[in-house]
C-alpha positions, 0 to 999 in steps of 0.5 A: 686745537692745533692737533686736531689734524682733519675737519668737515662741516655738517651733518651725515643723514643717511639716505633710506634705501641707498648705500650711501649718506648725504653730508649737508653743510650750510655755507654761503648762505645756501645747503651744501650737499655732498654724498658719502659712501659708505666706507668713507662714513667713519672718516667723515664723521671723525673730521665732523667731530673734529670741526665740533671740537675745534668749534668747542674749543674756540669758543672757550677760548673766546669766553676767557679772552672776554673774561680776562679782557672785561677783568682788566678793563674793571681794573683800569676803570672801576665803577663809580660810585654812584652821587648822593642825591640831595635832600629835599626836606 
């Protein structure tokens, strides 16, 4: 994670007809809309594809963090067995 050196959020769509792409992002609760020539088009994307991976990454790390977490928790409180039920013959 700590070598990914550049990100961006969003997605590039290119504008039909135009010489350019719109980068939109959701933050804030709102679209955001930003627009990209086309000479900065491979830059963007490489630093969206940095945030996806960054985004990737943490949540595996996350994953095995809950694995190791809920591993450790069974350790110090195992499952109880469950109590007989009486017989009612």
């Amino acid at each position: 994670m700590a070598a990914i050196e550049r990100m961006e959020r969003g997605k590039l769509c290119r504008l039909s007809g135009k010489n350019h792409y719109n980068l939109q992002a959701w933050r804030n609760g709102k679209n955001e809309v930003r627009y990209v020539r086309e000479e900065e088009r491979e830059a963007v994307q490489e630093a969206i594809d940095g945030y996806r991976l960054f985004t990737k990454l943490a949540e595996e790390y996350a994953d095995e963090i809950i694995r190791r977490t809920r591993r450790q928790h069974q350790k110090r409180f195992p499952p109880r067995k469950p109590k007989p039920k009486p017989r009612s013959d």
